[in-house]
PyMOL CGO cylinders between C-alpha atoms (Angstrom):
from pymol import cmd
from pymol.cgo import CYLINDER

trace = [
    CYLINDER, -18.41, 14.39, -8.18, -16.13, 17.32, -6.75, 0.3, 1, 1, 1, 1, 1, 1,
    CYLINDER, -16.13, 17.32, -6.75, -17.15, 16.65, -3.80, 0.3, 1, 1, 1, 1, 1, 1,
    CYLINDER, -17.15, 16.65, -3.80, -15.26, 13.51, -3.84, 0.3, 1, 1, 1, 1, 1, 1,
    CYLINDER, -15.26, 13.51, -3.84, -12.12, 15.68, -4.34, 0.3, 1, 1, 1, 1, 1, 1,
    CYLINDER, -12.12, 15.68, -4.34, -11.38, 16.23, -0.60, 0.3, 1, 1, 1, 1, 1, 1,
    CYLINDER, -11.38, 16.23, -0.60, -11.42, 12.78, 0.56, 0.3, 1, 1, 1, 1, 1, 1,
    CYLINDER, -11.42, 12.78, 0.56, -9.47, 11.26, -2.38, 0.3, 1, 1, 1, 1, 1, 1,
    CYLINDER, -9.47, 11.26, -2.38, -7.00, 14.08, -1.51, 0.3, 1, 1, 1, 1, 1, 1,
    CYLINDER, -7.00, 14.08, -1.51, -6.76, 12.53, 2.14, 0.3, 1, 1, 1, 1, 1, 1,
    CYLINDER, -6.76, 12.53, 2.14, -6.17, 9.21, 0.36, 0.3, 1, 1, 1, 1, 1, 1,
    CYLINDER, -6.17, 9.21, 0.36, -3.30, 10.35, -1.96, 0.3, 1, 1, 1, 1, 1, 1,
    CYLINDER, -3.30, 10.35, -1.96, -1.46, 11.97, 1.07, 0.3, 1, 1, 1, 1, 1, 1,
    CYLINDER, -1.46, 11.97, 1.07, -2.41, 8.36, 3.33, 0.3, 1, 1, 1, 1, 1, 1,
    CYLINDER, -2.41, 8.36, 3.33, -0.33, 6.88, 0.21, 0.3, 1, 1, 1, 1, 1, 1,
    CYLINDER, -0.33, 6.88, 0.21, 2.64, 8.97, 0.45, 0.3, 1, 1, 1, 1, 1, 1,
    CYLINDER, 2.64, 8.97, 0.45, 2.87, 8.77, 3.99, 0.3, 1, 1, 1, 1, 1, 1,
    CYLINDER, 2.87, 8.77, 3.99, 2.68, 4.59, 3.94, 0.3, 1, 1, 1, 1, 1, 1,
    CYLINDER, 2.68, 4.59, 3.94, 5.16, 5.03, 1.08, 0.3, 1, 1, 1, 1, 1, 1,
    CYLINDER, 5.16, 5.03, 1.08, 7.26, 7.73, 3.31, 0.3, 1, 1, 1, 1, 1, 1,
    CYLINDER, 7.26, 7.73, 3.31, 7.02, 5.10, 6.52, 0.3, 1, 1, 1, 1, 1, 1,
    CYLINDER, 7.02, 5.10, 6.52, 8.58, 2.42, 4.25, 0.3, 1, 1, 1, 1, 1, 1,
    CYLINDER, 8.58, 2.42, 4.25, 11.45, 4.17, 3.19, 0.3, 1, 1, 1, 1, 1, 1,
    CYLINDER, 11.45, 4.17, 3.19, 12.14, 5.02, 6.94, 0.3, 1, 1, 1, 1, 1, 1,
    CYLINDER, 12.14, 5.02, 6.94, 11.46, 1.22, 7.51, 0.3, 1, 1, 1, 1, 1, 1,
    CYLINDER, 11.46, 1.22, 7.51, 14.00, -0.53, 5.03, 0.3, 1, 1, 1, 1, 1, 1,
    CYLINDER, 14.00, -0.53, 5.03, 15.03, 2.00, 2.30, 0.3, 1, 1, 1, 1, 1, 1,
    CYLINDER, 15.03, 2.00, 2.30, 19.35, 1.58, 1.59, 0.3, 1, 1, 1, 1, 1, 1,
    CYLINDER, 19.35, 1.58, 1.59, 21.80, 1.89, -1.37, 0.3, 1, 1, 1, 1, 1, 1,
    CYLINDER, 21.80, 1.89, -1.37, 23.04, -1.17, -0.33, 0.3, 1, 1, 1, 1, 1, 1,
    CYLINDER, 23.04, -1.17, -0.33, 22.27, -5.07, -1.01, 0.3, 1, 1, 1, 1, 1, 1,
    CYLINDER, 22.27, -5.07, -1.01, 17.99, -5.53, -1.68, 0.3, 1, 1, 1, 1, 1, 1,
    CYLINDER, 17.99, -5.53, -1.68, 17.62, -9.29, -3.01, 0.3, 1, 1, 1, 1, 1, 1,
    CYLINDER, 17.62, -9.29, -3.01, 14.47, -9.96, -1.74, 0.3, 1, 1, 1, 1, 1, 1,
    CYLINDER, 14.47, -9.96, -1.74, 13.95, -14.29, -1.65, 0.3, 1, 1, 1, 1, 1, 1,
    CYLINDER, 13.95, -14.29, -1.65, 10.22, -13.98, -0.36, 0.3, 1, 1, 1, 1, 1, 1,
    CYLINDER, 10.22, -13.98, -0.36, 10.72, -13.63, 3.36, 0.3, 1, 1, 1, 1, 1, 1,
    CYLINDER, 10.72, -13.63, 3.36, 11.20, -10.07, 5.83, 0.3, 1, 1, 1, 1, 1, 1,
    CYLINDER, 11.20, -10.07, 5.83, 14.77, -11.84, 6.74, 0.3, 1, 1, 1, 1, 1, 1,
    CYLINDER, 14.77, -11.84, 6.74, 16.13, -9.22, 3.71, 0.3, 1, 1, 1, 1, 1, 1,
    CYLINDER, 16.13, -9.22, 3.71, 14.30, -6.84, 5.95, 0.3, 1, 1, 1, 1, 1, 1,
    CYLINDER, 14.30, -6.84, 5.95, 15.15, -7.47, 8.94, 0.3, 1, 1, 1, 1, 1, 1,
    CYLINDER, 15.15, -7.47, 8.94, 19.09, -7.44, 8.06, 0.3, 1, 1, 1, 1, 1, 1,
    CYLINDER, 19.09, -7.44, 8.06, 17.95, -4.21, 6.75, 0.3, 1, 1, 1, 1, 1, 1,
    CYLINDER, 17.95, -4.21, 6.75, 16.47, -2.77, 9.71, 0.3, 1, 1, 1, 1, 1, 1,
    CYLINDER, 16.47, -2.77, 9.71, 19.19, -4.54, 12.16, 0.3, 1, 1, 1, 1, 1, 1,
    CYLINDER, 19.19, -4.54, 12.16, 21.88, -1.34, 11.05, 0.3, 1, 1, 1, 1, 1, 1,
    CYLINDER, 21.88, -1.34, 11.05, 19.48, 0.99, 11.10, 0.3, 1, 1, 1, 1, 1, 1,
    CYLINDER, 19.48, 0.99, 11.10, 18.99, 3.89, 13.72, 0.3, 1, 1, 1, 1, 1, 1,
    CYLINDER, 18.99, 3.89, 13.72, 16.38, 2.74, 15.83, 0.3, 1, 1, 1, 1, 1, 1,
    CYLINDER, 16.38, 2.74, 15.83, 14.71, 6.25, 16.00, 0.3, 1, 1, 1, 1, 1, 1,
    CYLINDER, 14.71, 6.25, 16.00, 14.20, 6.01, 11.59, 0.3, 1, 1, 1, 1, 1, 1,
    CYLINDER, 14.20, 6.01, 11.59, 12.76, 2.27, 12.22, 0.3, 1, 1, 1, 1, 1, 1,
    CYLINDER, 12.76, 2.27, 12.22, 10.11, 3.58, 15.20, 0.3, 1, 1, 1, 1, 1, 1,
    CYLINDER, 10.11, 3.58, 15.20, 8.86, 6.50, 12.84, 0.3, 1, 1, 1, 1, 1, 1,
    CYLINDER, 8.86, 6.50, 12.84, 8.50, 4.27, 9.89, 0.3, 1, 1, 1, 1, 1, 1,
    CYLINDER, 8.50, 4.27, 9.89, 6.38, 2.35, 12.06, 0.3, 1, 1, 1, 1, 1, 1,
    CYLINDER, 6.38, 2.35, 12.06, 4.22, 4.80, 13.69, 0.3, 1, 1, 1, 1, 1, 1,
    CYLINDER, 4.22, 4.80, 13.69, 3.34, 6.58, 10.41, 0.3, 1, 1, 1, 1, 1, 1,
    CYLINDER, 3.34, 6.58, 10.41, 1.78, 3.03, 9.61, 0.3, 1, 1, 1, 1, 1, 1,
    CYLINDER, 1.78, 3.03, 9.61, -1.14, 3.22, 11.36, 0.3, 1, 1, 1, 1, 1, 1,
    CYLINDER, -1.14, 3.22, 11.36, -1.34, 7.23, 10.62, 0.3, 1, 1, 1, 1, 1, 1,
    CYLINDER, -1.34, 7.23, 10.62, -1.07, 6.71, 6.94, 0.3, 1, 1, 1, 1, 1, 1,
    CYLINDER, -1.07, 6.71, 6.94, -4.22, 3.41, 7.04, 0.3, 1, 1, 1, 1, 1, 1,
    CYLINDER, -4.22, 3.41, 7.04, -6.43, 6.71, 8.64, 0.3, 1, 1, 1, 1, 1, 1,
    CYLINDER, -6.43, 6.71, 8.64, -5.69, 8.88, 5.65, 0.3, 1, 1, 1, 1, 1, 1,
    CYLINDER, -5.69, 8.88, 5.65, -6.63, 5.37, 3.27, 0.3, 1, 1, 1, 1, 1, 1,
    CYLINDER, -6.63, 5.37, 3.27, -9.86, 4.97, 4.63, 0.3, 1, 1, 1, 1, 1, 1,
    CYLINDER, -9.86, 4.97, 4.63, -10.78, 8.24, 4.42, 0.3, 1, 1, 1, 1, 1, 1,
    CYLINDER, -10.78, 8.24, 4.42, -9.60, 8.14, 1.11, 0.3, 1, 1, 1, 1, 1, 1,
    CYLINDER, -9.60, 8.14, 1.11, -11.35, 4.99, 0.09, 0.3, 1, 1, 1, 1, 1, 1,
    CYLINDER, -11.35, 4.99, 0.09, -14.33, 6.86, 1.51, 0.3, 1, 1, 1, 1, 1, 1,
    CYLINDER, -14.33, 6.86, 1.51, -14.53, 9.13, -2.02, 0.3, 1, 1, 1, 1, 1, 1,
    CYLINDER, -14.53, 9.13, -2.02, -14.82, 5.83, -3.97, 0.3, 1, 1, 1, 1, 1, 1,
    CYLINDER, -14.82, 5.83, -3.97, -18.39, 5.76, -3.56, 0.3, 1, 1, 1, 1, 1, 1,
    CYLINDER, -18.39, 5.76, -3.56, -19.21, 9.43, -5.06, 0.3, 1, 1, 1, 1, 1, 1,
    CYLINDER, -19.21, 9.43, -5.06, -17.78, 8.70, -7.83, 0.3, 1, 1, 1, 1, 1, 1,
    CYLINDER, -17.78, 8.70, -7.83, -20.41, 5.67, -8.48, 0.3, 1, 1, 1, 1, 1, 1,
    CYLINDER, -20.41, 5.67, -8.48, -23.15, 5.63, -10.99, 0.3, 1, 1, 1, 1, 1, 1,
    CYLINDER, -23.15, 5.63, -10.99, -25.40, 2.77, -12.98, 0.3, 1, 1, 1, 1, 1, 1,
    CYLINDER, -25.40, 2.77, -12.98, -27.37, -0.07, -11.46, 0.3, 1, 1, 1, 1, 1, 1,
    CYLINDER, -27.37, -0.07, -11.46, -24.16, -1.84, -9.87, 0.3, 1, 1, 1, 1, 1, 1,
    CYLINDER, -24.16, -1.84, -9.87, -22.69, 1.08, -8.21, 0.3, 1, 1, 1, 1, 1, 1,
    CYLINDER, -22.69, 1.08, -8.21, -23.27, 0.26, -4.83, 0.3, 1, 1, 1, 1, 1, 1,
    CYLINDER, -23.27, 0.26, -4.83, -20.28, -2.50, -5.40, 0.3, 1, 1, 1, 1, 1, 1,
    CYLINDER, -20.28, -2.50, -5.40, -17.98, 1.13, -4.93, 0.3, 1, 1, 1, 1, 1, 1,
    CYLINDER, -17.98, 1.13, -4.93, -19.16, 0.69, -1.32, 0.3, 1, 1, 1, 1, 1, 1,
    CYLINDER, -19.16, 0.69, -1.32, -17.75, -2.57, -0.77, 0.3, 1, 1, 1, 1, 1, 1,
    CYLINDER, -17.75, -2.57, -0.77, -14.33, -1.90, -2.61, 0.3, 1, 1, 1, 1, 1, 1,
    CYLINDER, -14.33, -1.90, -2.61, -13.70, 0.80, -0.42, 0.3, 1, 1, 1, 1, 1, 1,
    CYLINDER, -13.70, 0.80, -0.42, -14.95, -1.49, 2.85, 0.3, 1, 1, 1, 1, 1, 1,
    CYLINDER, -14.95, -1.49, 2.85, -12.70, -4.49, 1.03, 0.3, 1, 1, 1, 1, 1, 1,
    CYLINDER, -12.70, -4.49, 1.03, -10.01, -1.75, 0.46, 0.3, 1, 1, 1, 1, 1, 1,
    CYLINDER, -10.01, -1.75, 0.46, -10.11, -0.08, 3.90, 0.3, 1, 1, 1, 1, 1, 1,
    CYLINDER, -10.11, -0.08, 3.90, -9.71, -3.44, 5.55, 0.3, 1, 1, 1, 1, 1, 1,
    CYLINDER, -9.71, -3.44, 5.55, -6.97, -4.79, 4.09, 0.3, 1, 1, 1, 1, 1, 1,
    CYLINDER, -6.97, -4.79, 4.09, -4.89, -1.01, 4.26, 0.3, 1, 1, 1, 1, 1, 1,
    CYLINDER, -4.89, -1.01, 4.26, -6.28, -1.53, 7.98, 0.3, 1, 1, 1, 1, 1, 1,
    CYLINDER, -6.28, -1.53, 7.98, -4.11, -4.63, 7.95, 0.3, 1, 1, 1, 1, 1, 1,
    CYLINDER, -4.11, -4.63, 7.95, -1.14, -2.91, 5.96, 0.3, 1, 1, 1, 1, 1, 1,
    CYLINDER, -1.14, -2.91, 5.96, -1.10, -0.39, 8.86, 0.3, 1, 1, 1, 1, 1, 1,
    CYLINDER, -1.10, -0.39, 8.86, -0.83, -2.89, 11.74, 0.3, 1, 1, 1, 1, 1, 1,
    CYLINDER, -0.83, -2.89, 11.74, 1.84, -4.52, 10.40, 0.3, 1, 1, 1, 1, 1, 1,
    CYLINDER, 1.84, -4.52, 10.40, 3.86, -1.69, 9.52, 0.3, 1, 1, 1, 1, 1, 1,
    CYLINDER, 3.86, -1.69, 9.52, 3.54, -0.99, 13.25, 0.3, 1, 1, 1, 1, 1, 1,
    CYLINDER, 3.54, -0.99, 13.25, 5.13, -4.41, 14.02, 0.3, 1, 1, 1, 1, 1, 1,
    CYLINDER, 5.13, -4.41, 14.02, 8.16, -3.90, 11.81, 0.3, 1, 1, 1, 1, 1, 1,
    CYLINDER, 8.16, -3.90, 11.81, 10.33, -2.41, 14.34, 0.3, 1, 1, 1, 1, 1, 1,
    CYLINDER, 10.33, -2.41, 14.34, 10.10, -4.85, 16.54, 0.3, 1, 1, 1, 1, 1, 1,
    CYLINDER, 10.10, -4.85, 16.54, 11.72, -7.01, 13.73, 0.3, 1, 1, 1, 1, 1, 1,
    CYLINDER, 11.72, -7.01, 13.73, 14.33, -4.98, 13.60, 0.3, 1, 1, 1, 1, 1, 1,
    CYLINDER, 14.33, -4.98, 13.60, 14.99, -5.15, 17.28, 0.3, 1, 1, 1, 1, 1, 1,
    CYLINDER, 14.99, -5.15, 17.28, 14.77, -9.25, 16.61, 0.3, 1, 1, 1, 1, 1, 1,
    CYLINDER, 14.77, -9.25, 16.61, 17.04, -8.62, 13.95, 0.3, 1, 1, 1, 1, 1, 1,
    CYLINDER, 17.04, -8.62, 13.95, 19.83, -6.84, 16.45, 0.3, 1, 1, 1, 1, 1, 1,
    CYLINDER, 19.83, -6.84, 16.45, 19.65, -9.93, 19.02, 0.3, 1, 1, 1, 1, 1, 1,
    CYLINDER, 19.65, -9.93, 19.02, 21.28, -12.34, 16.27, 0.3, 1, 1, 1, 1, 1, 1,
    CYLINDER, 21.28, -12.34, 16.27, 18.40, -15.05, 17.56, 0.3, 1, 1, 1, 1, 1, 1,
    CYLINDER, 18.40, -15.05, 17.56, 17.11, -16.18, 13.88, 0.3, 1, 1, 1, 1, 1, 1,
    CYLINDER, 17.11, -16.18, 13.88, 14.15, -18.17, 15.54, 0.3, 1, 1, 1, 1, 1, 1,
    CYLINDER, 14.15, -18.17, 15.54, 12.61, -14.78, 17.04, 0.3, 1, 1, 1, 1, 1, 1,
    CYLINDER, 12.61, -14.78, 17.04, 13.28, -13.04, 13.70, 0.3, 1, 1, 1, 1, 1, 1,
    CYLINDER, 13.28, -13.04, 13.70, 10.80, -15.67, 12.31, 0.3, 1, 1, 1, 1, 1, 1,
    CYLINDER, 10.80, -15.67, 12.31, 8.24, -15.20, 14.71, 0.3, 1, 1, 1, 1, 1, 1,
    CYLINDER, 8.24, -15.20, 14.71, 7.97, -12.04, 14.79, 0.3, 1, 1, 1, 1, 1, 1,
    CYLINDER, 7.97, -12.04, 14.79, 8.15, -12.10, 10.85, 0.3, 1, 1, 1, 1, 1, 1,
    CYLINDER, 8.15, -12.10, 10.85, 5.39, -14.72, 10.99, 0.3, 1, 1, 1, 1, 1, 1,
    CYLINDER, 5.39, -14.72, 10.99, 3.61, -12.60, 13.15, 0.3, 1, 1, 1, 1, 1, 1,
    CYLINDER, 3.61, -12.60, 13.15, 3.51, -9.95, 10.26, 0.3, 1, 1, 1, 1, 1, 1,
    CYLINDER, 3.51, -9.95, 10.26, 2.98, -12.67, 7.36, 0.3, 1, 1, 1, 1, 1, 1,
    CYLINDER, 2.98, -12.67, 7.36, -0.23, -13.41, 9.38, 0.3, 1, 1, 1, 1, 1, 1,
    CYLINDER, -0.23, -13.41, 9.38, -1.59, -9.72, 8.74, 0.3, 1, 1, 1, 1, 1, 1,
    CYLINDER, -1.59, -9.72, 8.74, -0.17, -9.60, 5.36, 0.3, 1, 1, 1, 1, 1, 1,
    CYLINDER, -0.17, -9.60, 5.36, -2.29, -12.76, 4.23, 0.3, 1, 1, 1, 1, 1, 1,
    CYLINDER, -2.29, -12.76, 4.23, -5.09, -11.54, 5.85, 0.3, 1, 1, 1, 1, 1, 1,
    CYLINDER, -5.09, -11.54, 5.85, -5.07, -8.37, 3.80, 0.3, 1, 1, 1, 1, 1, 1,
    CYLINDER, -5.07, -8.37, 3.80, -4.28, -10.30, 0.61, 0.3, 1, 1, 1, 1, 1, 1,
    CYLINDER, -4.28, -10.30, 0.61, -7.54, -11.77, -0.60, 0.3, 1, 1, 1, 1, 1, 1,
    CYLINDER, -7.54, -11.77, -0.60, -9.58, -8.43, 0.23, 0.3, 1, 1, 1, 1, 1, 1,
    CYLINDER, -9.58, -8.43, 0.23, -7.35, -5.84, -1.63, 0.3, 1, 1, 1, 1, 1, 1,
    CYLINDER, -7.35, -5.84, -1.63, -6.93, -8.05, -4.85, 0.3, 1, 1, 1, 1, 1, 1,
    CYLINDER, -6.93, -8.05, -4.85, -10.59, -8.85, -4.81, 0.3, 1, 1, 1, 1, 1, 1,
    CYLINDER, -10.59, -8.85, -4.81, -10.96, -5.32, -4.42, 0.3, 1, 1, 1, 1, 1, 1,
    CYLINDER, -10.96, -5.32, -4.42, -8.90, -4.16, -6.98, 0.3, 1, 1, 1, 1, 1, 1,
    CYLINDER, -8.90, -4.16, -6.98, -10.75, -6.83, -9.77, 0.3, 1, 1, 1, 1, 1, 1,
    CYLINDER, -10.75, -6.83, -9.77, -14.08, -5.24, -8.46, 0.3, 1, 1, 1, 1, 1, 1,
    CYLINDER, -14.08, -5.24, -8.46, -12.82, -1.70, -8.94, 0.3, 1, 1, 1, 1, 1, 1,
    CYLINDER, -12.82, -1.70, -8.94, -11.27, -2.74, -12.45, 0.3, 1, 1, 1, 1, 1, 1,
    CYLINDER, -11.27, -2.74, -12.45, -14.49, -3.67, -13.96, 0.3, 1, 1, 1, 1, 1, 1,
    CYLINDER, -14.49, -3.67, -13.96, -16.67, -1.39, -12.40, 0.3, 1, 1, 1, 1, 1, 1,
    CYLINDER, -16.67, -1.39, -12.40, -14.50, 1.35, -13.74, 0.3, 1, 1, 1, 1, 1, 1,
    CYLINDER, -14.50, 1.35, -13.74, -14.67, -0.70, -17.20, 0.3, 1, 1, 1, 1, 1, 1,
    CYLINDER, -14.67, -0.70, -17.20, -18.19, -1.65, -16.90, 0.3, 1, 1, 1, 1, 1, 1,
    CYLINDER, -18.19, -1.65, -16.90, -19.26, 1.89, -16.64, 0.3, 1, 1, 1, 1, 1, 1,
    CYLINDER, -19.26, 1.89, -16.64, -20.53, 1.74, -13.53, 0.3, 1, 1, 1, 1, 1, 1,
    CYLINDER, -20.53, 1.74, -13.53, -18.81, 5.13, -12.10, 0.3, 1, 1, 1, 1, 1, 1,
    CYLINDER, -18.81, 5.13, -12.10, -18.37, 8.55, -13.24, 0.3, 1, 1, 1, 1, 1, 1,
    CYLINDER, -18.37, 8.55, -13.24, -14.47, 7.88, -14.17, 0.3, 1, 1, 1, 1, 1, 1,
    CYLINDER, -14.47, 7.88, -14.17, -13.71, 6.80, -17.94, 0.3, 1, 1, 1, 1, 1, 1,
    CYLINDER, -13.71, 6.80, -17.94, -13.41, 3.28, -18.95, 0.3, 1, 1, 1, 1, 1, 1,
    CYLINDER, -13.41, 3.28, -18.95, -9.37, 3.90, -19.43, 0.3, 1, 1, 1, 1, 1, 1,
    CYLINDER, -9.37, 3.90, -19.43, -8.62, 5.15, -16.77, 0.3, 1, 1, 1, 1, 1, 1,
    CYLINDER, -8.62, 5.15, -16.77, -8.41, 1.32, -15.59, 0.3, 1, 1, 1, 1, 1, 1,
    CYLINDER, -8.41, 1.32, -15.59, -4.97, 1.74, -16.19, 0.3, 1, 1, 1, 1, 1, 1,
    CYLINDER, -4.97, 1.74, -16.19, -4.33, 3.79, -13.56, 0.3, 1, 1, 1, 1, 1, 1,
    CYLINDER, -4.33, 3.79, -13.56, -5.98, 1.46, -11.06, 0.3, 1, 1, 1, 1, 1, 1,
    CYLINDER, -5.98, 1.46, -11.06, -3.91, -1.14, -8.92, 0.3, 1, 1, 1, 1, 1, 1,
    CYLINDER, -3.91, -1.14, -8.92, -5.57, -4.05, -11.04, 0.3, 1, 1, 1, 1, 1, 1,
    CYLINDER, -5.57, -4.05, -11.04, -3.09, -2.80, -14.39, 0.3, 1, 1, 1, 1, 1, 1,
    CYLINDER, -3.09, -2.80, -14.39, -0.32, -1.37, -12.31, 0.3, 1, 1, 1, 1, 1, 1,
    CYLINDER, -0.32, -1.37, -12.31, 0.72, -3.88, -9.53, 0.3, 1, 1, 1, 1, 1, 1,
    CYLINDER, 0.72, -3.88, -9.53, 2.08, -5.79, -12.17, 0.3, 1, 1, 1, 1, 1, 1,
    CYLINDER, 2.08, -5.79, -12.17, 4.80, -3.74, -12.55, 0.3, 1, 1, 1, 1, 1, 1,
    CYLINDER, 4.80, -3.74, -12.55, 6.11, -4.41, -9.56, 0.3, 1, 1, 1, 1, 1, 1,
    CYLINDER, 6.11, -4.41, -9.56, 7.81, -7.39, -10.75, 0.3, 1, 1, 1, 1, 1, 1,
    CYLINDER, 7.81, -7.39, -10.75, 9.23, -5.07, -13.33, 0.3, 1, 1, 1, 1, 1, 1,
    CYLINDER, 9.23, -5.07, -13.33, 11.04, -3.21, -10.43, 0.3, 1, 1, 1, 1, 1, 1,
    CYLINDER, 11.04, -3.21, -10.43, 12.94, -6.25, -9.26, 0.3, 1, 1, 1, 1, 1, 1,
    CYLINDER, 12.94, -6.25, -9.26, 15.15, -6.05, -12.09, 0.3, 1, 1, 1, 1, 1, 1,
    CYLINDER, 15.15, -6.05, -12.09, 16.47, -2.51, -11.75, 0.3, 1, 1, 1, 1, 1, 1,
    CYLINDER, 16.47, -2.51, -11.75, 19.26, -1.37, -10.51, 0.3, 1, 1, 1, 1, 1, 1,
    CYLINDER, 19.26, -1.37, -10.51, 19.82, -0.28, -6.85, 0.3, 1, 1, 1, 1, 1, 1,
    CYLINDER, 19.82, -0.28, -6.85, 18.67, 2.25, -5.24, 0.3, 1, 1, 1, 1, 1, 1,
    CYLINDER, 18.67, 2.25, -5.24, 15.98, 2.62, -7.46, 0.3, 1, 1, 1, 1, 1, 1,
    CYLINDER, 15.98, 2.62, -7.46, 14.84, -0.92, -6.91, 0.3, 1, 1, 1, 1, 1, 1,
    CYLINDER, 14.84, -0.92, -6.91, 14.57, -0.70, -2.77, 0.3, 1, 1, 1, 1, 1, 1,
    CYLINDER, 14.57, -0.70, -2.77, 12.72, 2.26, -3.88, 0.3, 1, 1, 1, 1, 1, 1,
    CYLINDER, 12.72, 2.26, -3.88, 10.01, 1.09, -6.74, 0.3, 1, 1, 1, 1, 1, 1,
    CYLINDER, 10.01, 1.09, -6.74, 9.99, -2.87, -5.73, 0.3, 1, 1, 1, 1, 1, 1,
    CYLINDER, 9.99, -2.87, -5.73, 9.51, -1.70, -1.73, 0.3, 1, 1, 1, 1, 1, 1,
    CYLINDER, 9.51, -1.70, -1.73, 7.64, 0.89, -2.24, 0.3, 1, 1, 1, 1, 1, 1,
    CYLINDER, 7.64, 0.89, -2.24, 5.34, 0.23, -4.92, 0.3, 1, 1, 1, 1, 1, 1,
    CYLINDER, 5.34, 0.23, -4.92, 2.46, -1.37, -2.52, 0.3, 1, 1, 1, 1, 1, 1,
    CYLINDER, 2.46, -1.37, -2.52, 1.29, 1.83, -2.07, 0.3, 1, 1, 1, 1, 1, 1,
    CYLINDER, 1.29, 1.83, -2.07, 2.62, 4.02, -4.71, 0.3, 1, 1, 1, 1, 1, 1,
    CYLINDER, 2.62, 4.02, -4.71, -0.09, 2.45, -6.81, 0.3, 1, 1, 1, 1, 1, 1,
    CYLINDER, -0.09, 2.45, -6.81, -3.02, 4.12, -4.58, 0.3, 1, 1, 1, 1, 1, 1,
    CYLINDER, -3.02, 4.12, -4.58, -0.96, 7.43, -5.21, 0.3, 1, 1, 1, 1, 1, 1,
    CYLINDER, -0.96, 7.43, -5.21, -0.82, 6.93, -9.02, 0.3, 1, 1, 1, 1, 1, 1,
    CYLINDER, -0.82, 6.93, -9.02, -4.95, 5.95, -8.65, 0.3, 1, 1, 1, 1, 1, 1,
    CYLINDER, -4.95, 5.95, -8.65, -5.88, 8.41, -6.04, 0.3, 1, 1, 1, 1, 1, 1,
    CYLINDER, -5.88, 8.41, -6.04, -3.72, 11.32, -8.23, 0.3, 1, 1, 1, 1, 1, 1,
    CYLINDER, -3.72, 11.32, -8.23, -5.20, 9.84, -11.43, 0.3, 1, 1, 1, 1, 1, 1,
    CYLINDER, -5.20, 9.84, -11.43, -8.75, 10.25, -10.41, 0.3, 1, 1, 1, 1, 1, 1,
    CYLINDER, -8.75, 10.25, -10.41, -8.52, 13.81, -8.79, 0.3, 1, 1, 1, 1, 1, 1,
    CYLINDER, -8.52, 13.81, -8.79, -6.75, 14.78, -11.90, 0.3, 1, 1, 1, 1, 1, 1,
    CYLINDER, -6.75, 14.78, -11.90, -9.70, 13.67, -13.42, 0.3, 1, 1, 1, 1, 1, 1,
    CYLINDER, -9.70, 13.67, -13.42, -12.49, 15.37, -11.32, 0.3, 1, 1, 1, 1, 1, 1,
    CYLINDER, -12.49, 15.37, -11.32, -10.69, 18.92, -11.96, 0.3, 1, 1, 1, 1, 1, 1,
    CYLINDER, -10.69, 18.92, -11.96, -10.32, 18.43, -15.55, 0.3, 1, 1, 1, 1, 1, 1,
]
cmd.load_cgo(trace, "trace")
């Protein structure tokens, strides 16, 4: 099981970079009243320097590498008659962080919508990334019930609790996060998407040593 160690290390640092690449992409002390569309993101982005919008969106792509590697470790940790299922959480999981990175990639190119004034190119290139974002959808939340009860079902090497830790218990609390106080909310609510991996990828290595 140790030897799972290295790769879910990759995955906790593909987390914080994602999370780091956010932050670059739309983090402020200012107005974040999200009403369901990347137009809150986009005015965001419009004041930003366009040098701190291009990294966030590079270290997209750079952070979905570290992920898959990451998701990679799932599997060692598997045991019982069902635990080849690890294999397609991390496939399930890989894809849709696959997804998360291309998108990230597109975001400046909202922002540069953003800075012509022209609403109707903001919402196609917003549309554009809604596209990638639903196609990641149905994978990672099937992905995180089939880690959730494989976890609880006994079916790898982690203990049943330690569901909690797991996107399945803690992506609820993103709604939580809407309802605190700036900055903390651009922080938590924005970045939250992937702090869960870094809460289950720290979680389990914490686990392994102990």
């Amino acid at each position: 099981m140790t030897s799972a160690i290295p790769l879910l290390a990759i995955g906790l640092v593909g987390s914080l970079v994602m999370f780091a690449g956010d932050m670059l992409l739309y983090f402020t002390p200012g107005a974040y009243d999200m009403d369901g569309t990347l137009r809150p993101y986009a005015r965001i982005m419009r004041d930003l320097p366009e040098g701190r919008v291009r990294l966030g969106g590079m270290l997209g792509p750079v952070a979905s590498f570290f992920y898959v590697v990451g998701f990679a470790g799932l599997p060692m940790l598997a045991t019982g008659g069902f635990s080849w299922l690890t294999c397609v959480v991390a496939a399930l999981l890989a894809f849709a962080l696959i997804c998360g990175g291309a998108y990230h990639a597109q975001y400046p190119y909202l922002a540069i919508a953003a800075r012509t004034g022209d609403d109707g190119l903001v919402d196609r290139v917003a549309g554009n990334i809604m596209a990638l974002q639903r196609l990641a959808t149905i994978p990672m939340y099937a992905a995180f019930v089939l880690l959730g009860m494989l976890v609880v079902l006994g079916q790898t090497q982690l203990p049943p609790w330690i569901v909690v830790t797991t996107p399945l218990v803690t992506s609820f609390l993103g709604f939580a996060w809407l309802r605190v106080p700036q900055p903390a909310r651009c922080v938590l609510f924005g970045g939250w998407s992937n702090l869960v991996f870094t809460i289950m990828f720290a979680a389990m290595i914490a686990f392994v040593l102990l």
